[in-house]
C-alpha positions as CSV (number, residue, x, y, z in Angstrom):
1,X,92.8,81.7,72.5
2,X,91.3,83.7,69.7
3,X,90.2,81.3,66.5
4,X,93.2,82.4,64.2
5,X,95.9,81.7,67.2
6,X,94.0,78.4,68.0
7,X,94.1,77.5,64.2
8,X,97.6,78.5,63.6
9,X,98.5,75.7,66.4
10,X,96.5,73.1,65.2
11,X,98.1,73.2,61.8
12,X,101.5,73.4,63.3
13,X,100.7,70.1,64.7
14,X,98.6,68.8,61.7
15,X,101.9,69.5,59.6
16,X,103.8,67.2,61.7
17,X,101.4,64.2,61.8
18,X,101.3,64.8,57.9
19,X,104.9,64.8,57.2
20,X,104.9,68.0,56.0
21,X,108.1,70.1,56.9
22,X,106.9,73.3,56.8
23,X,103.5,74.5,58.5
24,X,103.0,77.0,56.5
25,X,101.9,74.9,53.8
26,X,98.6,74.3,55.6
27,X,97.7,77.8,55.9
28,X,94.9,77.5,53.5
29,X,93.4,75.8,56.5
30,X,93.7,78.7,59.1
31,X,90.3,80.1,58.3
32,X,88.8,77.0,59.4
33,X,87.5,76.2,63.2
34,X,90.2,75.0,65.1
35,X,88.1,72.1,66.7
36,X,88.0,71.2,63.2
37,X,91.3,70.8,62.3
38,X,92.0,69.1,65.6
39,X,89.5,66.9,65.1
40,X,91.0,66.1,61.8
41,X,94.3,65.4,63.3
42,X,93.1,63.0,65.8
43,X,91.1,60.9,63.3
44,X,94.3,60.9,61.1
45,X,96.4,59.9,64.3
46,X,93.5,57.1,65.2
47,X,94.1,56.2,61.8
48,X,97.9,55.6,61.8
49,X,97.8,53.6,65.2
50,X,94.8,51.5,64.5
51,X,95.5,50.3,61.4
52,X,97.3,47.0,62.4
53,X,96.1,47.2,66.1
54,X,96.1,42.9,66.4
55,X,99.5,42.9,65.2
56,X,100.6,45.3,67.3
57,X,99.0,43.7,70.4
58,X,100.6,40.8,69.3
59,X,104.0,42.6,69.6
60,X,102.7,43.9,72.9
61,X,102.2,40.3,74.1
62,X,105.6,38.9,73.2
63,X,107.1,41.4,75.0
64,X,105.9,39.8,77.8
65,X,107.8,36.8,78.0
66,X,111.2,38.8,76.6
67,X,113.4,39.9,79.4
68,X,113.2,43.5,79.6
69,X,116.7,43.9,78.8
70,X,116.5,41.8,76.1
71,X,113.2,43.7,75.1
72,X,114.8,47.2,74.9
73,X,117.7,45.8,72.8
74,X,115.0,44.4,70.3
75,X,113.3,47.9,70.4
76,X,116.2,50.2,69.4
77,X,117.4,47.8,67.1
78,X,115.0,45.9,65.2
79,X,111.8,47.6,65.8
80,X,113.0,50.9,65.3
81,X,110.9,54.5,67.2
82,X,107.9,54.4,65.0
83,X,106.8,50.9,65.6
84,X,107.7,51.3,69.3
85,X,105.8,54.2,69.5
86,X,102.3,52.6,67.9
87,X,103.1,49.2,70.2
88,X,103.8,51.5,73.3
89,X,99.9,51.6,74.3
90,X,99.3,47.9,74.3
91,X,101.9,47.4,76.9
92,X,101.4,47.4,80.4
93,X,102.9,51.0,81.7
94,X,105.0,49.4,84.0
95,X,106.7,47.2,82.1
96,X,106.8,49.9,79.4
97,X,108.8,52.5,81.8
98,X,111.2,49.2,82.6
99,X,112.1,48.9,79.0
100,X,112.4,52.8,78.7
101,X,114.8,53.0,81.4
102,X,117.2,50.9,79.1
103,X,116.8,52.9,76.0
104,X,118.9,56.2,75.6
105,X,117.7,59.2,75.7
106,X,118.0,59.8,71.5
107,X,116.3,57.0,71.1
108,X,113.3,58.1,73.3
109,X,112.9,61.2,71.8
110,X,112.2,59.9,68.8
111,X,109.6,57.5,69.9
112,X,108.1,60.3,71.8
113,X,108.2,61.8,68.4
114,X,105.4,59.4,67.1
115,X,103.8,58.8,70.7
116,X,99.9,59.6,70.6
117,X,99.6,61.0,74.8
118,X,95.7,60.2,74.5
119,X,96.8,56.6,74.0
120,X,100.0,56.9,76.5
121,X,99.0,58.9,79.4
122,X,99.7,56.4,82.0
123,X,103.1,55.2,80.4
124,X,104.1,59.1,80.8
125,X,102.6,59.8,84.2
126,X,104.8,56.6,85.7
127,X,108.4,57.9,83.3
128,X,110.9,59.0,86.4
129,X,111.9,62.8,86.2
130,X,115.3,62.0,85.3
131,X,114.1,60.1,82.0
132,X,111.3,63.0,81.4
133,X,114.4,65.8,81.9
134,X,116.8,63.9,79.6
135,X,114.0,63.6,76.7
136,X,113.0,67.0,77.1
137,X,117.0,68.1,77.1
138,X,116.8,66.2,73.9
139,X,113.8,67.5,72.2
140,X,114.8,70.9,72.8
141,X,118.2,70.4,71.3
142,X,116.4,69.7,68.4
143,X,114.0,72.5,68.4
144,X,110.8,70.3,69.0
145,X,108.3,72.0,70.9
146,X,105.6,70.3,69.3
147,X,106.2,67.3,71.6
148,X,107.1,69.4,74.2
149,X,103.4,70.6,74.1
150,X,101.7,67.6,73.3
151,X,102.7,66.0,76.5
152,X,102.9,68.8,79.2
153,X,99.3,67.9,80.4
154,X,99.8,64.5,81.1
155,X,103.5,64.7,83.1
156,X,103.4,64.8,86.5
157,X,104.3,68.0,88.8
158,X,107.7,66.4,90.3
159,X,109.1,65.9,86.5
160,X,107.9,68.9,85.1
161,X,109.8,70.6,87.8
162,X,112.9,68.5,87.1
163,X,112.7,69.2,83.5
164,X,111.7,73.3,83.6
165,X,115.4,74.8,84.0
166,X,116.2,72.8,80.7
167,X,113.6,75.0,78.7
168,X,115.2,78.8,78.3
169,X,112.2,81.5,78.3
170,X,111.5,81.4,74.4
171,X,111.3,77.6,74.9
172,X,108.3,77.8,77.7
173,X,106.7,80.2,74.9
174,X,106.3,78.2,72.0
175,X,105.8,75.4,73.8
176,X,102.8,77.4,76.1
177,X,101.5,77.9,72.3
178,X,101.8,74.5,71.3
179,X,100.1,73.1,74.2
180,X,97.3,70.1,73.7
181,X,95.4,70.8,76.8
182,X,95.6,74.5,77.4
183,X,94.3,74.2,81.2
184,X,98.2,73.1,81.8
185,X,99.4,76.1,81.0
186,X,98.3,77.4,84.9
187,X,100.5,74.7,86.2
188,X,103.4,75.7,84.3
189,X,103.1,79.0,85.3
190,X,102.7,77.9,88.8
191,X,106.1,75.8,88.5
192,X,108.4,78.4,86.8
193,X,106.9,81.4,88.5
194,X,109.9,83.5,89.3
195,X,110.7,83.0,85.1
196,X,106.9,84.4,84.4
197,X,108.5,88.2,83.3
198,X,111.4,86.3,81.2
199,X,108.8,84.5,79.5
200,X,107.1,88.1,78.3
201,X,109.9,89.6,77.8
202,X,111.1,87.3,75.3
203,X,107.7,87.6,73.1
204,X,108.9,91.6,72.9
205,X,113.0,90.5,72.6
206,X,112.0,87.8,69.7
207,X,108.8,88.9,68.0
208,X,106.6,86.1,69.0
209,X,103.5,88.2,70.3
210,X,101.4,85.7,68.9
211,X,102.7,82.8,71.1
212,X,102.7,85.9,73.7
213,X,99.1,86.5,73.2
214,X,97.8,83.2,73.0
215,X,99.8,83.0,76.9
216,X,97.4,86.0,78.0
217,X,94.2,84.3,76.5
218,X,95.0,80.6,77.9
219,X,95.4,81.6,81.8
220,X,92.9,81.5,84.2
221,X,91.3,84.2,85.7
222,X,92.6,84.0,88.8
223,X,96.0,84.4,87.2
224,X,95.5,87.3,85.6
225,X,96.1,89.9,88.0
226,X,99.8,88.7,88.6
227,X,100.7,88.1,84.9
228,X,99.2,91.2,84.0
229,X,100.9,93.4,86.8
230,X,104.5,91.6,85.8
231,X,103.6,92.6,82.1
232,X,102.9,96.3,83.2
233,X,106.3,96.3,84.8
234,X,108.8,95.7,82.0
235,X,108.4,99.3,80.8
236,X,106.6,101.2,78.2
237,X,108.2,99.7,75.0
238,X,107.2,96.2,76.0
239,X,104.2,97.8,76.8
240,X,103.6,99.5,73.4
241,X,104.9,96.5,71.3
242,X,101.9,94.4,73.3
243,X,99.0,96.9,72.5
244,X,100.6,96.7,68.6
245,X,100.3,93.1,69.0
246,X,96.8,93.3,70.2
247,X,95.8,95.8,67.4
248,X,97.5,93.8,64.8
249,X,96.1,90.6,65.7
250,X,92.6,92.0,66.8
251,X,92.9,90.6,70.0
252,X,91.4,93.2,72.3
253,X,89.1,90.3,73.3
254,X,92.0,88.5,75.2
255,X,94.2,91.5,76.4
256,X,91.1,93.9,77.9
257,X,90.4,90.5,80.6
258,X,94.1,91.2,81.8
259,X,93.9,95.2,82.0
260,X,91.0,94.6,84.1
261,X,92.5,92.4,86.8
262,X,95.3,95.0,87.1
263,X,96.3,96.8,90.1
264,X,95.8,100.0,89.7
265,X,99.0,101.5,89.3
266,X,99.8,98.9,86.5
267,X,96.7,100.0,84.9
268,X,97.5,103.5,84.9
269,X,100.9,102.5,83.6
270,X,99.1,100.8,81.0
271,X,96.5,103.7,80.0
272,X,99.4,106.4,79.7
273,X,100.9,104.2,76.8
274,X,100.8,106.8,73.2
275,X,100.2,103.2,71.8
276,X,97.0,102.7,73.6
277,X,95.4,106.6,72.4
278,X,94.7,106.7,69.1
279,X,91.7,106.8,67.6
280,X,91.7,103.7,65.7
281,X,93.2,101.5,68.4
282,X,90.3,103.3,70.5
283,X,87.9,102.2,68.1
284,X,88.7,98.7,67.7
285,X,88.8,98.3,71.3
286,X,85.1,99.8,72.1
287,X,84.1,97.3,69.3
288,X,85.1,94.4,71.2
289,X,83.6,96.1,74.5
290,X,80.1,96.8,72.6
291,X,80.1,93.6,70.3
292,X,82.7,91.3,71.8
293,X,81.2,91.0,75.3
294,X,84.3,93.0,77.0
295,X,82.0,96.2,78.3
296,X,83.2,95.8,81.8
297,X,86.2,94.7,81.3
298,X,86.7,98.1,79.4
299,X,85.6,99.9,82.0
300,X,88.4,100.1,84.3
301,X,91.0,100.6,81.6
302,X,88.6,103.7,80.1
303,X,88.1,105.6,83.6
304,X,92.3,106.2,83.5
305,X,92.9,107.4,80.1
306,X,93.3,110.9,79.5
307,X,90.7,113.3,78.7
308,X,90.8,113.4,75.3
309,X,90.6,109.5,75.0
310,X,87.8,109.1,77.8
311,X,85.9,111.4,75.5
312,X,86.0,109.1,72.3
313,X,84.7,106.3,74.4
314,X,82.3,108.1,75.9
315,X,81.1,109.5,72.7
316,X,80.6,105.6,71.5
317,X,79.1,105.2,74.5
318,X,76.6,107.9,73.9
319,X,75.9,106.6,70.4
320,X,74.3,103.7,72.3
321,X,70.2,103.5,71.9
322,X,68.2,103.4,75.1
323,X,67.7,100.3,75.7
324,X,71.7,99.3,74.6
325,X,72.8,102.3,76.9
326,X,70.1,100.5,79.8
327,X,72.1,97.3,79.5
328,X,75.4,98.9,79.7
329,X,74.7,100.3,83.0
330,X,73.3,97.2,84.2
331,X,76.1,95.6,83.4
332,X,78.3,98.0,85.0
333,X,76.5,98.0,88.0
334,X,76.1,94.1,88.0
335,X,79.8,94.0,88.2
336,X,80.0,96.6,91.0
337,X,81.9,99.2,88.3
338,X,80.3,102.9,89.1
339,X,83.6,103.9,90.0
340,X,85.0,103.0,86.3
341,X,81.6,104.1,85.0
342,X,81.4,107.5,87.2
343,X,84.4,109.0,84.4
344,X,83.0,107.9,81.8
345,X,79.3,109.1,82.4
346,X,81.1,112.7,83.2
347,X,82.7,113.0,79.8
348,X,79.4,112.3,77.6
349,X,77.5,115.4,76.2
350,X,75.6,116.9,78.1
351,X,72.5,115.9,76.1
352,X,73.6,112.4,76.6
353,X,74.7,112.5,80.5
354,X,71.0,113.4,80.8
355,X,69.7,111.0,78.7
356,X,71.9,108.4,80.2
357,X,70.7,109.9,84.1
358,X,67.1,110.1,83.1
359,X,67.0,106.0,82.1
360,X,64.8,104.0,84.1
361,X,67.5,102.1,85.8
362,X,68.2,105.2,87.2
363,X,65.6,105.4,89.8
364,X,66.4,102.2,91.3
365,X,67.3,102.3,94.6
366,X,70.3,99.9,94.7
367,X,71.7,101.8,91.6
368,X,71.4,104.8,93.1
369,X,73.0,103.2,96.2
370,X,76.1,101.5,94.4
371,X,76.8,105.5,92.6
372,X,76.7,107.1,96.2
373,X,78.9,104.1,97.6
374,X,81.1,104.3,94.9
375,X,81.7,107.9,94.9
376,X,81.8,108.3,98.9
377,X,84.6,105.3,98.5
378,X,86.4,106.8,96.0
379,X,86.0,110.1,96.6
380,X,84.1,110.8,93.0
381,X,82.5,113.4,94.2
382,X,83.8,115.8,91.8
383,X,82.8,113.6,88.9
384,X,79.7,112.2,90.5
385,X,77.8,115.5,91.1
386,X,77.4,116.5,87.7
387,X,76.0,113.1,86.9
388,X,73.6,113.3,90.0
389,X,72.5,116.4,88.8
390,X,70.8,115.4,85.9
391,X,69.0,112.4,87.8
392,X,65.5,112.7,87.9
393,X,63.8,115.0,90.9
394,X,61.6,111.9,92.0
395,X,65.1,110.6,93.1
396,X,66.0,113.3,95.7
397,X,64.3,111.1,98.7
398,X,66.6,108.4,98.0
399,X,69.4,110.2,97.6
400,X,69.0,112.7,100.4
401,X,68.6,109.4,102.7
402,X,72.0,107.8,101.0
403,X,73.9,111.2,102.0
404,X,72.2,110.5,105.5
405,X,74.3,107.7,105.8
406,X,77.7,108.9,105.2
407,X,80.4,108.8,107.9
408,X,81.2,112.5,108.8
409,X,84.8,112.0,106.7
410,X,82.5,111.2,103.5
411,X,80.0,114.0,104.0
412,X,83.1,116.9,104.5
413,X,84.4,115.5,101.5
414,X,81.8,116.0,99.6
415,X,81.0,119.2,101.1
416,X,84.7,120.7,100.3
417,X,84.7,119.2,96.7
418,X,81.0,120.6,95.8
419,X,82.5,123.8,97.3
420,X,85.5,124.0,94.7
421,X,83.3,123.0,91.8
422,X,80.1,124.1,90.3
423,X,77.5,121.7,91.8
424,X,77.4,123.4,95.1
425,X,73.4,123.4,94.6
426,X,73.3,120.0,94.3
427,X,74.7,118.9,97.4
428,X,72.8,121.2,98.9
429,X,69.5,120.8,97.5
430,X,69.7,117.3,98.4
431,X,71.3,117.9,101.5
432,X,68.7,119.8,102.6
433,X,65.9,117.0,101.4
434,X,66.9,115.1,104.2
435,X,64.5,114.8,107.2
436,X,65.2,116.9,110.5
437,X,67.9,115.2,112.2
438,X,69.5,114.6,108.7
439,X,69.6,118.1,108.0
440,X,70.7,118.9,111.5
441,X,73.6,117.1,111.1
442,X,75.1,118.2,107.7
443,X,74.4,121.9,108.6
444,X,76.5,121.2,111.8
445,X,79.0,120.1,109.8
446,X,78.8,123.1,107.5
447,X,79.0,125.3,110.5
448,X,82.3,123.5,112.3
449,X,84.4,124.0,108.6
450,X,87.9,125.0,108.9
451,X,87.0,125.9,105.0
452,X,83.8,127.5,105.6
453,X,84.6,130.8,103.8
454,X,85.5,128.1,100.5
455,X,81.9,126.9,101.1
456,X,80.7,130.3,101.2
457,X,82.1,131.4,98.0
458,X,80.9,128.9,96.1
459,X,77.7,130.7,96.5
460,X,77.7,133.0,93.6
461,X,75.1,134.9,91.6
462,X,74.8,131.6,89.3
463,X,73.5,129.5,92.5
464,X,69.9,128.8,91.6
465,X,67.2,130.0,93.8
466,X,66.1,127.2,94.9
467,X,69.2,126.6,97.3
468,X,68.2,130.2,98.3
469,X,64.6,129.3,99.4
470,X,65.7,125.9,100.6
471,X,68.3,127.4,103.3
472,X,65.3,130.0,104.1
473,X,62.7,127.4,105.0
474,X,65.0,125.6,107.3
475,X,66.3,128.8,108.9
476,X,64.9,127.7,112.2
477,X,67.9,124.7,111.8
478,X,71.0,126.6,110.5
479,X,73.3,127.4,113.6
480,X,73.4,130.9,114.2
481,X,77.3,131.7,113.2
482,X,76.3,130.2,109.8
483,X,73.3,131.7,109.6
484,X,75.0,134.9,109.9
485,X,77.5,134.3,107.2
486,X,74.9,132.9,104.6
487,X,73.2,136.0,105.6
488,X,76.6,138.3,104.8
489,X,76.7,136.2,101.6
490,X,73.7,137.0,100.5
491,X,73.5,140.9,100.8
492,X,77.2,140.4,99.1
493,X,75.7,139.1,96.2
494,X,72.6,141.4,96.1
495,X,70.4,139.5,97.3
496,X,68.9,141.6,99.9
497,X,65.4,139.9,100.5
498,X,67.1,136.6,100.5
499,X,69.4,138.2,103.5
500,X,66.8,139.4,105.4
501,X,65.4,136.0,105.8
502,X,68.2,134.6,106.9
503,X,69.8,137.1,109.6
504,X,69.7,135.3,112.3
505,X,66.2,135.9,115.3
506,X,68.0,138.3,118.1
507,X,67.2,136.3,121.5
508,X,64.7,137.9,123.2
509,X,65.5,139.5,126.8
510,X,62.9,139.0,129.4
């Protein structure tokens, strides 16, 4: 939970060991740590119950020899829900549930009112699901999700269960806010998960993004996937009131952990949002990726927006020093992101996609692995080529052996795509780094297109020479149909020499 949200809770609470009505009142406190303010709360609750601890042990003893009956009668009547409440811890929690079960259910919300759960756990952990589902029934009637909260982490699953359909979807919200121990908030999920999208829904349908919010921060991670795809699908306006939310509350730290554990289509759902594209929302969001430890979580979220938007955050990106830009793409690569990190390299400058590509981390092997990978997986190779372009020369080796490796179905792919684009000479200059058998293969490949007059057109009169001079030195390898059509190429584009070194060697008769 973000420090304000967290702090906003604990005063709720504070208010009501206080006295105090309305929380509000302590809102001069909301600046303060929440551990603070907790901390505060419990020595003011240590305070109440221990200030006449013999006497109430005293109580506790009597008890003991009272018939229970007789015991519960003496409760309600003469000892009233505040001093039953501070005795409550001294008695044994069986006997304690065996007067309970005597008492109505008014009268037990009350005492649960004034109960301290750090000092009661094991009375609450024994309370049948009945009882637990009859108090809850009655502290709902009267709007108390404080104690609702205070005591989710210590009631067993069974009761819980039995007392979930008496909470309506606003209920489970406050009191998810509320919460003491916010590690129970995976189990209540777990228990009313077919109610999970109700539960959202009703942040949007009564304005409580803040309890909302604080839902998103408090799960754990492997929770998020689900919770954020059943966010994604309850349309654009709940969708855009969220990201609102989030900018409002400067909370980009909690919701960019859920965007990331999206599916994909949720994601994309997500990025086409108007809410999510302008530029100050942009900006606030790249702070907490480059200040607030959410980089990679970012990264998924910025590979699907739209051009215009990819460029802003690749323009921060490219702002970056080189050593910040050096950690960024560590990162990145540490959590196995060049396919999110393949967009976003593609939009920076092109002084700046150089820079980023001339970086030592760029030589490294396994990087340079984890970009082919990526883009082979994901078929990048549109977005990928531009990028490998501007890598380093000493490189080629590595990369030349990485294209080596690709299944036939990778290598086409990335034949057709550099054929349709404008980095023809790339593929192929690396291509044709490869050693003999390498090189063999891919010009086979080449030579077996159904699209081989798409590859053949991409060689224009901007193609370098160097792809020139590298298909003439391994003439000797090129497949004689192809041969002949680079050769047809060439003298198309005027470059007669370069033809006559590639028509193919007429086989001598003997």
């Amino acid at each position: 939970m973000s420090d304000h949200l967290a702090a906003v809770a604990e005063t709720t609470k504070l208010a009501r060991v206080l006295g105090i009505s309305d929380p509000i009142e302590l809102d001069f406190l909301v600046d303060l740590p929440p551990a603070a303010i907790r901390e505060y709360r419990e020595r003011v609750t240590d305070r109440l119950f221990d200030r006449d601890t013999k006497r109430l042990r005293g109580i506790a003893a009597a008890s003991k020899i009272v018939p229970v009956a007789l015991s519960s009668k003496m409760a309600e009547r003469a000892f009233g829900p505040v001093l039953c409440a501070a005795v409550a811890s001294a008695v044994e929690p069986h006997r304690a549930v065996d007067i309970a079960k005597h008492l109505n259910a008014t009268f037990l919300a009350e005492c649960a009112v004034q109960l301290d759960p750090r000092r009661t756990a094991d009375i609450i952990a024994a309370v049948p699901a009945k009882m637990v589902t009859d108090v809850a029934r009655e502290l709902l009637s009267r709007g108390d999700h404080i104690t609702m909260g205070r005591f989710v982490h210590v009631v067993p699953e069974p009761a819980l269960r039995a007392a979930a359909p008496v909470m309506s979807d606003p209920d489970l919200l406050r009191i998810g806010f509320l919460l003491e121990d916010k590690t129970a908030i995976d189990r209540v999920l777990h228990i009313v998960a077919d109610r999970v999208a109700g539960v959202i829904r009703s942040a949007y349908d009564q304005n409580m993004w803040a309890e909302g919010i604080d839902l998103l921060d408090s799960i754990a991670p492997h929770n998020r996937a689900w919770i954020g795809d059943i966010t994604a699908g309850l349309g654009g306006e709940v969708l855009d009131a969220l990201i609102n939310a989030v900018a409002a509350l400067d909370a980009w730290a909690t919701l960019l952990p859920i965007t990331s554990a999206m599916s994909h289509d949720s994601l994309r759902l997500f990025a086409e949002r108007p809410a999510v594209h302008g530029e100050t929302t942009l900006a606030a969001i790249m702070d907490a990726a480059l200040d607030g430890g959410q980089w990679v979580n970012l990264l998924p979220l910025a590979s699907l927006l739209p051009p215009a938007q990819l460029a802003f955050i690749a323009a921060r990106v490219g702002d970056q020093n080189d050593d910040r830009l050096g950690e960024l793409i560590r990162d990145a690569h540490a959590a196995d992101l060049w396919a999110a990190m393949i967009p976003v390299a593609l939009a920076l400058t092109d002084d700046n996609r150089r820079r980023f590509a001339g970086l030592p981390i760029m030589t490294e092997p396994e990087v340079l692995t984890a970009i082919i990978t990526a883009t082979a997986d994901h078929d990048l190779w549109s977005q990928a080529l531009p990028l490998v372009d501007a890598l380093p020369e000493d490189t080629k080796p590595t990369l030349a052996a990485l294209i080596g490796d690709l299944t036939r179905e990778q290598l086409l792919a990335a034949v057709l795509t550099a054929s349709r684009g404008d980095n023809i000479h790339t593929l192929v200059d690396i291509a044709l780094a490869q050693d003999q058998p390498g090189r063999a293969r891919i010009l086979q490949l080449i030579d077996g297109m159904d699209d081989i007059e798409e590859f053949l057109s991409a060689l224009t009169t901007d193609t370098p020479d160097v792809v020139w001079q590298a298909l003439i030195q391994v003439h000797d390898e090129i497949p004689a149909r192809l041969l002949a059509q680079l050769a047809e190429r060439a003298r198309e584009l005027g470059r007669d020499d370069d033809a006559n070194k590639l028509e193919p060697v007429p086989a001598t008769t003997q």
